[in-house]
C-alpha atoms as one frame of an Amber mdcrd trajectory, in Angstrom:
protein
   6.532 301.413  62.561   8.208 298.505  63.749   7.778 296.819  67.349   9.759
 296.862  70.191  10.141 293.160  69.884  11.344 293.238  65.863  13.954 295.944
  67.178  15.230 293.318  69.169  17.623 289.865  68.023  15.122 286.338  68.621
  17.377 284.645  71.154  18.592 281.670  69.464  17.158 278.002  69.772  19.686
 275.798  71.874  19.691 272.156  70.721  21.292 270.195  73.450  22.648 267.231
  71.208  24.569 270.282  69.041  25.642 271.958  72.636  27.083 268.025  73.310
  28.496 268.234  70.034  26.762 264.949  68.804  25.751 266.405  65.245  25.191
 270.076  63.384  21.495 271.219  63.389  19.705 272.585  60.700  18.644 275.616
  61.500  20.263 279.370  61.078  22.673 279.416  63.677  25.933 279.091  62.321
  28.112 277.014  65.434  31.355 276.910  64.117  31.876 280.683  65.663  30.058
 279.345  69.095  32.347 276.054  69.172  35.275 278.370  68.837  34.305 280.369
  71.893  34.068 276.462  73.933  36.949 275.594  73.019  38.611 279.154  73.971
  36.679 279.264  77.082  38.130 275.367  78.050  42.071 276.915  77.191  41.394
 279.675  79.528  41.058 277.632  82.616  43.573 274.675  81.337  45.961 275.736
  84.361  43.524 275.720  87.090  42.334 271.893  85.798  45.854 270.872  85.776
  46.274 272.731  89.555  43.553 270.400  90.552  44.649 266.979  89.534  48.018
 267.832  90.894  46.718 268.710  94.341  43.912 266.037  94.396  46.191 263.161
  93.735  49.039 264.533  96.262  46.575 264.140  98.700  45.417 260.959  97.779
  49.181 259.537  98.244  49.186 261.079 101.671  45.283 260.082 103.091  46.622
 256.712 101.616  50.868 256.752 102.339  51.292 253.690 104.901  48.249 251.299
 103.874  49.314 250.978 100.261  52.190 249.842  98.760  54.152 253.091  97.837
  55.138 252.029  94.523  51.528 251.468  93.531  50.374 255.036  95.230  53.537
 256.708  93.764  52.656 254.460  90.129  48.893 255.719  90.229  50.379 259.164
  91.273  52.550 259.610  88.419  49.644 258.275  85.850  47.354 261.200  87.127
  49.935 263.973  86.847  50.623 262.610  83.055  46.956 262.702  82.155  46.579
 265.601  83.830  49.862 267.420  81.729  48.701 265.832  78.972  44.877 267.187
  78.920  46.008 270.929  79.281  48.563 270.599  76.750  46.212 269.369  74.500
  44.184 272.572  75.646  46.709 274.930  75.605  47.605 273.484  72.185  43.740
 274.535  70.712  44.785 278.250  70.151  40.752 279.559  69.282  41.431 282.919
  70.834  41.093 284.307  66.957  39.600 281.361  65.704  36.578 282.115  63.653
  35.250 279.033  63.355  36.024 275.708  64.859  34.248 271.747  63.759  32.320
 269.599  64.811  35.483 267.095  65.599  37.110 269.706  67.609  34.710 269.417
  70.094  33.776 265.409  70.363  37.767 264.931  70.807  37.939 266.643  74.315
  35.769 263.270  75.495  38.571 261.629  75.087  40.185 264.346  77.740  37.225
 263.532  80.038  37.352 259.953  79.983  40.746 259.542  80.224  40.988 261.453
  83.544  37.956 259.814  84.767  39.805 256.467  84.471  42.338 257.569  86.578
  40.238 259.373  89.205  38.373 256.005  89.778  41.182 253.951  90.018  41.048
 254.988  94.250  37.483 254.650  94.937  37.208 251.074  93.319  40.753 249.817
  94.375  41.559 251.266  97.167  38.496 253.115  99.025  35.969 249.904  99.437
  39.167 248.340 101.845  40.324 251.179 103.251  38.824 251.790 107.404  35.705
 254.252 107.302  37.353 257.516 108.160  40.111 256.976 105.442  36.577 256.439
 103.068  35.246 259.212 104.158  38.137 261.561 103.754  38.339 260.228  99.903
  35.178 260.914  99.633  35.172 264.189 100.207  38.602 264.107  98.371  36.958
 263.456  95.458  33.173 265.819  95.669  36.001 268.301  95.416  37.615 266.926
  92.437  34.345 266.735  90.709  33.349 269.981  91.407  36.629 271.599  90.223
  36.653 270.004  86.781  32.571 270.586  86.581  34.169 274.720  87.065  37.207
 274.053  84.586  35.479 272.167  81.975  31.935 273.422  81.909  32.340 275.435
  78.494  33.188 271.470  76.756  29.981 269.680  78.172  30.791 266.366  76.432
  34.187 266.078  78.289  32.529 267.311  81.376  29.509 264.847  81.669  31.902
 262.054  80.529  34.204 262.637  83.514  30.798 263.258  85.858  29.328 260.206
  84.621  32.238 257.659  84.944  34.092 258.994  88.730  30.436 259.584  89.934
  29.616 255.666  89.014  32.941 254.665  91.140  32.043 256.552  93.861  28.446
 255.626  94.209  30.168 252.074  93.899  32.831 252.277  96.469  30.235 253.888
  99.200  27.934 250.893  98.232  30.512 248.544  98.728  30.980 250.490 102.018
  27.365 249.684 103.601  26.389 253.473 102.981  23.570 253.916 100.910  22.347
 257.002 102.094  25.599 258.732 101.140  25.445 256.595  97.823  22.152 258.336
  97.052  23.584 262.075  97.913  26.428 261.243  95.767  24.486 260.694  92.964
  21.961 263.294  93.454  25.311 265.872  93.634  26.436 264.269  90.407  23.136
 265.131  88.981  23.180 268.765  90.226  27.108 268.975  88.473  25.805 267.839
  85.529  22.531 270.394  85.242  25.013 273.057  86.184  27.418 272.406  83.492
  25.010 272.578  81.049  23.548 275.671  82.207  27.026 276.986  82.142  27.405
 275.526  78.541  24.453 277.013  77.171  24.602 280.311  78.574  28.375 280.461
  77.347  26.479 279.753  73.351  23.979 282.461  74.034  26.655 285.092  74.470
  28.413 283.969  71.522  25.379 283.767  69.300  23.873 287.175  70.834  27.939
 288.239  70.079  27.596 287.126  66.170  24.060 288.455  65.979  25.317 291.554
  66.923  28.040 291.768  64.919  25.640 290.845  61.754  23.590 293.619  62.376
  26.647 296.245  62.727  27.486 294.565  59.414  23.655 295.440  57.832  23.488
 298.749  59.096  27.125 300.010  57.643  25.767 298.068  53.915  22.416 300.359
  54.647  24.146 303.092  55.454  26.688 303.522  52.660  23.818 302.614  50.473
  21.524 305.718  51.461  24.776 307.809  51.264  25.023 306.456  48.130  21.505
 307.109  47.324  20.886 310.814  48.696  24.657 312.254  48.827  27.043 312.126
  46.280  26.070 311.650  42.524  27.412 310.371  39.579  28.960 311.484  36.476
  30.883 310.240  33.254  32.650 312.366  30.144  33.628 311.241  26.839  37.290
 312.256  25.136  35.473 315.400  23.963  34.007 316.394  27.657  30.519 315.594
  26.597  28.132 313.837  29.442  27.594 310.215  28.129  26.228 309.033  31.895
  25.200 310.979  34.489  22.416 310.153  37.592  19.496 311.542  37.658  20.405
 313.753  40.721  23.207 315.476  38.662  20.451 316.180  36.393  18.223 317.798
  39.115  21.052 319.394  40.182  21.444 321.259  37.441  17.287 321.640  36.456
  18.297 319.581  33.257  16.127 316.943  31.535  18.105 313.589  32.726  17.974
 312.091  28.791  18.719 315.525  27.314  21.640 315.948  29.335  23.389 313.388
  28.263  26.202 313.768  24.894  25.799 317.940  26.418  29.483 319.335  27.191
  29.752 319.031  31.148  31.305 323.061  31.205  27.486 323.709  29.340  25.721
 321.724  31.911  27.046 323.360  34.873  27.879 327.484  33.662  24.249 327.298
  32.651  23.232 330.856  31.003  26.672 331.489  31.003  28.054 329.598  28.528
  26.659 331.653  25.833  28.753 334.572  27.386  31.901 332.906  28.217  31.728
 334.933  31.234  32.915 331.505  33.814  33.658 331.805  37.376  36.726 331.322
  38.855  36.069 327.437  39.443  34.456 326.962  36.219  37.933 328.026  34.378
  39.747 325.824  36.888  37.417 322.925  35.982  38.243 323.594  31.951  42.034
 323.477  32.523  41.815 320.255  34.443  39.573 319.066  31.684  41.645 319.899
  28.792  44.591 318.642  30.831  43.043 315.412  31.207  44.186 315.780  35.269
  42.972 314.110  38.208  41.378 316.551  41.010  39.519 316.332  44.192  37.130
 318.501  45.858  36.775 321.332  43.266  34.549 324.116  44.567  32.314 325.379
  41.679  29.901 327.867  42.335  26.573 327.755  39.608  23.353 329.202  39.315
  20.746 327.422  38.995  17.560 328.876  38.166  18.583 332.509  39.842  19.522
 330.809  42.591  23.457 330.278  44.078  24.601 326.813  44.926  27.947 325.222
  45.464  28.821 321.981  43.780  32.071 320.106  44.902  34.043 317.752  42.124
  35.654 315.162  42.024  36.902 313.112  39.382  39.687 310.800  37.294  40.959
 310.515  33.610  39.849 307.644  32.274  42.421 304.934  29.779  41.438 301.811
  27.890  43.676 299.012  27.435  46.089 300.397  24.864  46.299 303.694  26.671
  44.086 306.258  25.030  41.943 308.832  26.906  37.998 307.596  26.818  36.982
 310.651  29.185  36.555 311.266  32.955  34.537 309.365  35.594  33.725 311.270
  38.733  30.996 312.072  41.390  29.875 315.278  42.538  27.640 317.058  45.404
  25.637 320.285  46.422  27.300 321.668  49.063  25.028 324.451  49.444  23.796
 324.035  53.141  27.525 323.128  53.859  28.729 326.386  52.921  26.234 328.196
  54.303  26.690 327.131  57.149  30.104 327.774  57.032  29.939 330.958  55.844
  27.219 331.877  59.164  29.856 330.483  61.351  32.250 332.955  59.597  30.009
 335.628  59.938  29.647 334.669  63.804  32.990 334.917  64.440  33.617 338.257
  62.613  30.883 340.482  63.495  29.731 341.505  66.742  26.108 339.762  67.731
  25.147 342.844  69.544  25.265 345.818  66.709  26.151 343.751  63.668  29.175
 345.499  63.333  32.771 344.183  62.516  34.203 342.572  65.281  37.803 342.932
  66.739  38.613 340.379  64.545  37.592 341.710  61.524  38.980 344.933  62.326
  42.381 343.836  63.183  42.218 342.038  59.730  41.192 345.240  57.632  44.037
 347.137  59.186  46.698 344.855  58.676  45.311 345.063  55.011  45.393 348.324
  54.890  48.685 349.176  56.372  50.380 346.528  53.413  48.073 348.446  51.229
  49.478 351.872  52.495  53.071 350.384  52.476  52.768 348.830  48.866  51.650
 351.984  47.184  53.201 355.031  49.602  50.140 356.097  50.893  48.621 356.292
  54.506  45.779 354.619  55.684  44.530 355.401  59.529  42.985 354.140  62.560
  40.524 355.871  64.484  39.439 354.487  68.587  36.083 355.772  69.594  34.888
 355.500  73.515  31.586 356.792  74.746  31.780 359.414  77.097  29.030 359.014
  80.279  27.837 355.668  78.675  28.793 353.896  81.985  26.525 356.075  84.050
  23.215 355.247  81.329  24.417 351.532  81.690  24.523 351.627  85.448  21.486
 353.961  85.903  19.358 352.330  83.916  20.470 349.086  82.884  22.205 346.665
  81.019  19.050 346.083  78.334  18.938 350.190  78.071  22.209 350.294  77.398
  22.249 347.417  75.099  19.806 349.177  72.913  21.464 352.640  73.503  25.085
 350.729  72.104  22.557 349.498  68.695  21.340 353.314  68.642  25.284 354.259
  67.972  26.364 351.410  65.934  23.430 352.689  63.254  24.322 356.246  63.300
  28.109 355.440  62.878  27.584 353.081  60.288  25.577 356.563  58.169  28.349
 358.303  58.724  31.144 356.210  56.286  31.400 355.789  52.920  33.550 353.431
  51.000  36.714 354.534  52.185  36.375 353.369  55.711  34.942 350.630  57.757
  33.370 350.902  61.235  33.538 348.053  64.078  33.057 347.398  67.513  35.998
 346.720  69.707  34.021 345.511  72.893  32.048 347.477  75.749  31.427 350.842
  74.619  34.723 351.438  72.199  34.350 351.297  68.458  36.845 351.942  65.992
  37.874 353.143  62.484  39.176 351.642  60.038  39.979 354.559  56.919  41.395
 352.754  54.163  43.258 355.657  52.426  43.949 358.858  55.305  46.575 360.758
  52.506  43.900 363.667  52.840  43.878 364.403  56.592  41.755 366.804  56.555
  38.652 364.601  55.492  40.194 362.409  58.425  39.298 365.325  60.928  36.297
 366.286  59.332  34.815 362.368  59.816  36.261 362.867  63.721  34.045 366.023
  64.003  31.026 364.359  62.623  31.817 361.583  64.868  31.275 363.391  68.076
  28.342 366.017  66.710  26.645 363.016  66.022  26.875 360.825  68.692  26.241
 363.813  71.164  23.058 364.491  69.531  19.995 363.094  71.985  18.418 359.721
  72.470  15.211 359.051  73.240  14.660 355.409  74.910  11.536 354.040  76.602
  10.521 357.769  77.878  14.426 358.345  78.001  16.302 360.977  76.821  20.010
 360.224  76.987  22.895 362.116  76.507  25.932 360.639  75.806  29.295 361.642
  73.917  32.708 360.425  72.376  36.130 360.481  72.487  39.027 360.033  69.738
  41.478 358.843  69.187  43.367 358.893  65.481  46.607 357.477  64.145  48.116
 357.246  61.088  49.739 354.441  59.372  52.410 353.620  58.520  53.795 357.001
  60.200  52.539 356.043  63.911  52.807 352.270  63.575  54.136 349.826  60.802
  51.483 346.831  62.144  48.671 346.850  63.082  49.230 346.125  67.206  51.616
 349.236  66.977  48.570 351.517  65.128  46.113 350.359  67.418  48.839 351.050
  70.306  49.139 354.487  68.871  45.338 355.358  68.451  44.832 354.038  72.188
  47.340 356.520  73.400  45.392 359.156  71.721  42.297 358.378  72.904  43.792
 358.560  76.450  44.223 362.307  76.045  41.622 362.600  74.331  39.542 361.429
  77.807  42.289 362.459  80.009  40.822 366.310  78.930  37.464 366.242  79.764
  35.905 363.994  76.814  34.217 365.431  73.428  37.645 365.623  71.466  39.794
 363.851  69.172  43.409 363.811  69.271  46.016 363.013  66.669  48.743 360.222
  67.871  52.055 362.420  68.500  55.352 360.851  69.781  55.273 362.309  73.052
  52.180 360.289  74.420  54.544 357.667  74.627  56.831 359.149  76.921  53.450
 360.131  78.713  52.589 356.922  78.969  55.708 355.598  80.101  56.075 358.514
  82.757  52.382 357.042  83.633  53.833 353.227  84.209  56.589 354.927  86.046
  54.208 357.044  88.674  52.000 354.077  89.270  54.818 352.016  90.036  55.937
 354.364  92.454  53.084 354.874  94.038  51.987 351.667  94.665  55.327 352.326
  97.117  54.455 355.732  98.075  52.384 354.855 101.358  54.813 352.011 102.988
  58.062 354.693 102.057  55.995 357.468 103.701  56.040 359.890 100.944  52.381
 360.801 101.500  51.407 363.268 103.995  48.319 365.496 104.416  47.415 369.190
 104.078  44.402 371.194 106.322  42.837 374.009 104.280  40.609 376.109 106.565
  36.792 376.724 105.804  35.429 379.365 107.670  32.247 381.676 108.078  31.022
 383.701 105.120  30.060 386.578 107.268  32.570 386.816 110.062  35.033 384.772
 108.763  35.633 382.853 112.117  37.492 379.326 111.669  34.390 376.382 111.170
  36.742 373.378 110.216  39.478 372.064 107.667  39.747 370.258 104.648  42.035
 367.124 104.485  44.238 367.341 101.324  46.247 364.483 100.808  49.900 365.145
  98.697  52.767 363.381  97.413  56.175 364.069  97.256  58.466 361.911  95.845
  62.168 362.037  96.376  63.249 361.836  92.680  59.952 362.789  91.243  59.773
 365.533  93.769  56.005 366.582  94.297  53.600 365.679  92.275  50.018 367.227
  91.703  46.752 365.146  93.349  45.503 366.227  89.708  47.963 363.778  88.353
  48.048 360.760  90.756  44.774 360.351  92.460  43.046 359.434  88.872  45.986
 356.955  88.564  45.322 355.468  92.277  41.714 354.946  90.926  42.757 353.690
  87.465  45.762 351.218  89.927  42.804 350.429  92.501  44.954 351.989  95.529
  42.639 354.808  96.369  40.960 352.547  99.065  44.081 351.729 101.330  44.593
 355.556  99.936  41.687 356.614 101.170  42.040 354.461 104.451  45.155 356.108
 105.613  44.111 359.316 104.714  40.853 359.097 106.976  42.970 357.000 109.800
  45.355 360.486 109.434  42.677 362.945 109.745  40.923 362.042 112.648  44.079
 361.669 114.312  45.382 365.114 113.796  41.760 366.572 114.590  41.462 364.777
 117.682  44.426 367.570 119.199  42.058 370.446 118.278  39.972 371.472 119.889
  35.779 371.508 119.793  34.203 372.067 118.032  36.643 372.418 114.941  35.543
 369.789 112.104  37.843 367.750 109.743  36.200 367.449 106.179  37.502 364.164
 104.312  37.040 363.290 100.718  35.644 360.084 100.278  35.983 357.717  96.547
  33.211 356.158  95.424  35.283 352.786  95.466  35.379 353.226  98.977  31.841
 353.548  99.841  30.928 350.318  97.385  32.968 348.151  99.519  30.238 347.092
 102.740  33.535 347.442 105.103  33.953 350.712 104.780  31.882 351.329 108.004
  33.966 349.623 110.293  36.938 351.532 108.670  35.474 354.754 110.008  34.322
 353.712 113.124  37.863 352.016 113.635  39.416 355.503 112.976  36.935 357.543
 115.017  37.464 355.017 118.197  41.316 355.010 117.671  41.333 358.220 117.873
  39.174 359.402 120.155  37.557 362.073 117.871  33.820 362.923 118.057  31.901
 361.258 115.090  29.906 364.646 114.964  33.545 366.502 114.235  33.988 364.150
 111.361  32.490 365.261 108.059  32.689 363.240 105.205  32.923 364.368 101.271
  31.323 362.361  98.478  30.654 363.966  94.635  27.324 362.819  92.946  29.045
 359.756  91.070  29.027 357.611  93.999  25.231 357.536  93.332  25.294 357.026
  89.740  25.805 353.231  90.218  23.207 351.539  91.213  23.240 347.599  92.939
  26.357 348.349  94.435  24.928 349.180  98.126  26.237 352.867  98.325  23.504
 354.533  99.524  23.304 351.948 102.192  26.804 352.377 103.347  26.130 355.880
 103.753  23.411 355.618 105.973  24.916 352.951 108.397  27.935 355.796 108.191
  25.819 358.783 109.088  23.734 356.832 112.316  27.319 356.553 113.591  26.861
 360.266 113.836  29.635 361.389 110.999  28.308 364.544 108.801  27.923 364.199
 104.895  28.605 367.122 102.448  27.711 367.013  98.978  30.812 367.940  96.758
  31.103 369.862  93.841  27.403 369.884  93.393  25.904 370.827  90.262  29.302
 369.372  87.965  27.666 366.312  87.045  24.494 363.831  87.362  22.516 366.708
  90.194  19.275 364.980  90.973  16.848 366.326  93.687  15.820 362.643  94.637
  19.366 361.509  96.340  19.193 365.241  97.763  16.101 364.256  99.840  16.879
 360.632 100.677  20.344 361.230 102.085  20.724 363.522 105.305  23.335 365.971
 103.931  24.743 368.572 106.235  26.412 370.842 103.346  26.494 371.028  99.969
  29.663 372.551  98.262  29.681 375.119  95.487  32.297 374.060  92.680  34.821
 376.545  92.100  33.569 376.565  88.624  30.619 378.462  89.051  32.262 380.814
  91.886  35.040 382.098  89.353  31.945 382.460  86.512  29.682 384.173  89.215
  32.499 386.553  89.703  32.750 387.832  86.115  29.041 388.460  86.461  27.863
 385.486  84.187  24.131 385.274  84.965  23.325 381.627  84.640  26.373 380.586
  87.227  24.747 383.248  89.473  21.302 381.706  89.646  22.628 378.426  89.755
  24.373 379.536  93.109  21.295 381.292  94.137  19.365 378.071  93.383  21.548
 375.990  95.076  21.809 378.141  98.273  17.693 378.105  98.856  17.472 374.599
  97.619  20.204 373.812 100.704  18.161 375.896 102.591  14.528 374.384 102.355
  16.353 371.482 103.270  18.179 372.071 106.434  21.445 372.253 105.277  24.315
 374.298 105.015  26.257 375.667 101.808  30.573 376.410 101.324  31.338 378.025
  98.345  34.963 376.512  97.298  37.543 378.561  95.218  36.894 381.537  96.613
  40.563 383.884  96.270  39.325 387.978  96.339  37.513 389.963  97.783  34.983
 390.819  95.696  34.346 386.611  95.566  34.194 386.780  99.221  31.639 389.860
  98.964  29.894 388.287  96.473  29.367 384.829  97.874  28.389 386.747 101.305
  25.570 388.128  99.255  24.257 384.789  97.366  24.067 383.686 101.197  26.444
 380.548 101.173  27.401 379.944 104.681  30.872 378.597 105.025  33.666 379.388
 102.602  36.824 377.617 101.749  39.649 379.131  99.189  43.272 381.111  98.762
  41.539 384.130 100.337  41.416 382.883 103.837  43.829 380.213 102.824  46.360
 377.763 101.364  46.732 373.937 102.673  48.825 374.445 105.209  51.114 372.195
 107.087  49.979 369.779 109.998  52.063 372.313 112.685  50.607 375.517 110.757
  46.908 374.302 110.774  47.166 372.966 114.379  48.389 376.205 115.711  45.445
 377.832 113.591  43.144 375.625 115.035  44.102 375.901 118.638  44.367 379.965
 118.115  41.637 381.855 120.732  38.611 382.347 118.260  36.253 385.243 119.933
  32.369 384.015 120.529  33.265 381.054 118.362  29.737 379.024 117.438  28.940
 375.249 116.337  28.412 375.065 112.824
């Protein structure tokens, strides 16, 4: 294991007299790349150098304009500016930008740069400053520090040029302050001089360890890539060689492996023998093998071939790659190639594959995948006049499971499904999972349709068979929907299209069904895109409007309350059935404004009768999941003046199917407002005692289901009314039999012992004038309910 201090480049040895440029060292370090980078770093700041000489000496003429002849200031002027021009052309002129190397000459001629403007720079401390008065000194004093310091900045990178030009204007101004009777400043002078020069060389030999850390680095890059390609070369690809007759004359001892071959024996062996193994006896080749042979006998250049070969009862991919090789005169000598394994490769390839057409939950066929077997089997269908179908499958009650009991339930419920589908095909069809709780169908040949049906059948008897999970036992179901191809779609969107509008029906009656794509579920489902369009309108054009039906006393049959109905009619459409669009508001997400307005409505209208006549409003279960829903009530009880107690809400057992969602909770911030809650159609779907006893229900409602079964003297409707009247009764609460349109209903109700009853009998949904008038009629020894 190497250290930390091997991992790292040794910094390289600095030898001042080869920074100076006096002589090449020795050692390792290769300086023509560094003295490149000098002499780049010197071009680079050739403009601010001349900038500086130009300023400096147009000062100089001005501190000394007046005292000295002007054609000697203006002379000595001139003479700067030229040596000036004439150094950062000469800079300029050294293009090492690119240079890879520059010598050792390079370098010692830029003294010649730093004496010469040295020269000049002297000429005013020796000539002119030792005569000039003291402040006139003193100004070119500081004249010059400045001077010094600029081309110390400017030429630092060329430290020859730089200590020459120190050196020499530092001795003339030490000189002229001497001359002056200053020796104090004399001795700073030279001890700033001396500071210059250790800071140029710092500069200077920080400037060569970038460059040789930049080259060292650069090296390396170079070793690693050489190391690099070597191990490829060494554990990748491997080599192989063919004479004119295809026999193996060289081959690396990793072919051999390869292949489980001796690496001596396998050379002068035909390469076809080498790699088809037990096959070559047989003849029987793989696709790639026979490609291989052709571009062999061909004598063809190819790239890349895929070969699959097994070696020792074991699959593995090689990929080829090779070139025909000529001698001088032209004839054929063989082939020269490499090869690989690209086992793992494909593998892994063929996982991602996998990953991307099958569903990770049931291990099923994805959408994908489907979508891909259809369109294959519609072009199948189409090629040879046959029919192939689709088949949509959708779990009926599955969302109550998954939001009863939870996600990982119904996760495991969904892997339950996928297994018993996947018993029920054969070779003739493939099963797959569309997403959620929808599978699908795919039947490769449907010409029989009868055997189509009969799968559909099997489909729901044996998904509606029980499930028992972690002390569970689930009931579920499924719905169908089938079309045929190419009759009811020529692609595969338009099939799927088809079997979607199916399914619809399929679910729109009740569930546990299949249905067979016909044309006119189109024009269904367009009359559908037309309705909800039109009712998203219907509340602002004020097409809705509600209907009271009355609920009143089993035994006496004295008026108790109403029943908001809400209806639509639509002026082209004319009225349509609640059956029809209150589904689609819930489907559309309108039945909460819906269901808003309607309970705004009510308790305005009941507000005019009088106590203590109740308004019964049905209430979604979209409503009550939305936390707001409380101050929508209490808004429409305060608006309109109505006694919360007068208000009785209607909710069906689904709004407590749904757990997380804060129901429950809405309901009891609802009732302490003093509203009443009746249980609807009770007994229809999930009935559980528990919600029973932890919500403070005044009534539970009878479907009409088991009223109009009770009547025709079916005896398990009959005890499930009996049960459900002394269940209501053990707990406090009242029961209204709904549906109720004879007599012998009424009678027979009167002796289950419901309370309240609401039906055609006593009557219709009337009008908002009708049931006011009924309300406000004089009811004889009329009691609270």
């Amino acid at each position: 294991m190497s250290t930390g201090a091997s991992s790292q480049f040794p910094k390289p040895r600095i030898d001042v007299r080869a920074l100076l440029g006096l002589y090449d060292p020795p050692d390792t370090t290769d300086w023509g790349p560094i003295r490149a980078a000098q002499l780049h770093a010197g071009r680079q700041l050739a403009m601010f150098l001349l900038a500086a000489n130009l300023v400096g000496a147009a000062l100089i003429v001005m501190l000394f304009d007046g005292q000295v002849p002007r054609t000697l200031l203006f002379g000595w002027g001139i003479v700067t500016g030229i040596v000036g021009t004439t150094v950062a052309i000469r800079r300029l002129a050294s293009r090492h930008r690119d240079a890879i190397s520059a010598t050792l000459h390079d370098v010692r001629d830029t003294v010649i740069e730093g004496v010469g403007l040295a020269c000049v720079w002297s000429i005013p401390p020796l000539a002119l400053g030792a005569h000039a008065p003291i402040g006139v000194a003193m100004a070119l004093w500081i004249l010059l520090s400045v001077m010094m310091t600029a081309s110390a900045v400017s030429m630092a990178a060329l430290p020859t040029a730089t200590l020459s030009f120190l050196g020499i204007l530092g001795t003339a101004v030490t000189a002229m302050l001497i001359r002056l009777g200053s020796p104090l400043l004399a001795a700073a002078t030279v001890l700033f001089v001396v500071l210059l020069m250790i800071g140029c060389l710092q500069r200077a030999r920080a400037l060569v360890v970038i460059r040789a850390g930049e080259i060292g680095l650069a090296e390396r890059d170079q070793t690693v890539s050489l190391l690099l390609r070597e191990f490829e070369e060494e554990d990748g690809d491997w080599l192989w060689e063919t004479d004119a007759a295809r026999r193996i004359v060289r081959a690396s001892p990793r072919f051999a492996r390869s292949v489980h071959l001796d690496p001596v024996k396998i050379n002068g062996m035909p390469l076809l023998q080498a790699l088809a193994a037990e096959r070559w006896e047989s003849g029987d080749f793989t696709a790639g093998l026979r490609t291989l042979a052709e571009k062999l006998k061909g004598r063809e250049p190819f790239r890349d071939l895929m070969l699959q070969i097994q070696v020792k009862d074991q699959l593995h991919w090689f990929a080829l790659s090779a070139s025909p090789r000529y001698d001088d005169r032209g004839a054929f000598l063989g082939f020269r190639g490499v090869g690989r394994d690209i086992t793992a490769e494909r593998e892994s390839a063929d996982q991602i594959n996998r990953m991307a057409r099958f569903d990770a939950l049931t291990g099923l066929p994805n959408r994908l995948q489907l979508h891909e077997q259809l369109a294959h089997a519609i072009a199948e269908a189409d090629k040879w006049n046959t029919r192939c179908g689709f088949m949509m499958i959708d779990l009926d009650r599955f969302k109550a499971v998954n939001d009863s009991l939870g996600h990982p339930v119904g996760d495991r419920l969904l892997g339950q499904v996928s297994e018993r589908l996947a018993r029920l095909m054969t070779d003739n069809e493939l099963i797959g999972r569309l997403g959620g709780d929808e599978f699908a169908v795919v039947v490769r040949d449907a010409s029989d349709s009868e055997r189509v049906e009969r799968l559909a059948h099997a489909i729901i008897d044996t998904l509606s068979k029980p499930y028992e999970l972690d002390a569970h036992t689930l009931f579920i179901g499924a719905s169908i929907g089938i079309a045929i191809g190419p009759r009811d779609g020529r692609t595969a969107e338009m099939l799927i299209r088809s079997a979607d509008l199916a399914l619809y029906r399929s679910k729109d009656g009740g569930g546990g069904a299949f249905n067979t794509y016909e044309p006119q579920l189109h024009i269904a489902a367009e009359e559908r895109r037309v309705l909800e369009m039109a009712l998203r309108q219907a509340l602002e054009k004020g097409e809705m409007h509600l209907e009271y039906q009355p609920v009143v006393s089993a035994g006496d049959g004295r008026l108790k309350g109403f029943e908001a109905l809400l209806r639509w009619t639509h002026p082209e459409l004319g009225v349509i059935s609640p059956a029809k669009f209150v589904p689609l508001a819930e489907d559309a997400r309108l039945i909460v404004p819906m269901g808003e307005w309607v309970l705004r409505s009510a308790c305005a209208e009941a507000a005019k009768w009088p106590h203590p006549i109740r308004v019964a409003v049905n209430v979604s279960p979209e409503q009550l999941h939305n936390p707001a829903f409380v101050s929508v009530v209490a808004s429409a009880l305060a608006n309109s003046g109505l006694p919360p107690d007068r208000l009785e809400l209607e909710v069906t057992e689904g709004v407590f199917m749904r757990e997380g969602t804060g129901a429950v909770q809405v309901l009891e911030r609802v009732l302490d407002l003093g509203v009443r809650l009746s249980l609807d159609d009770f007994g229809t779907g999930y009935s559980s005692l528990g919600y029973l006893a932890r919500t403070r229900f005044s009534t539970i409602k009878v479907d009409r289901s088991f009223v109009q079964a009770a009547s025709k003297g079916q005896a398990e409707p009959i005890a499930i009314i009996r049960a459900v009247v002394a269940l209501a009764q053990s707990l406090g609460m009242a029961t209204t039999a709904e549906g109720v349109e004879t007599e012998q209903e009424h009678q027979m109700i009167q002796e289950l012992g419901c309370t309240k009853v609401q039906g055609y009998y006593f009557g219709r949904p009337l009008p908002v004038a009708e049931a006011r008038a009924l309300a406000n009629r004089k009811w004889d020894d009329q009691a609270a309910a």
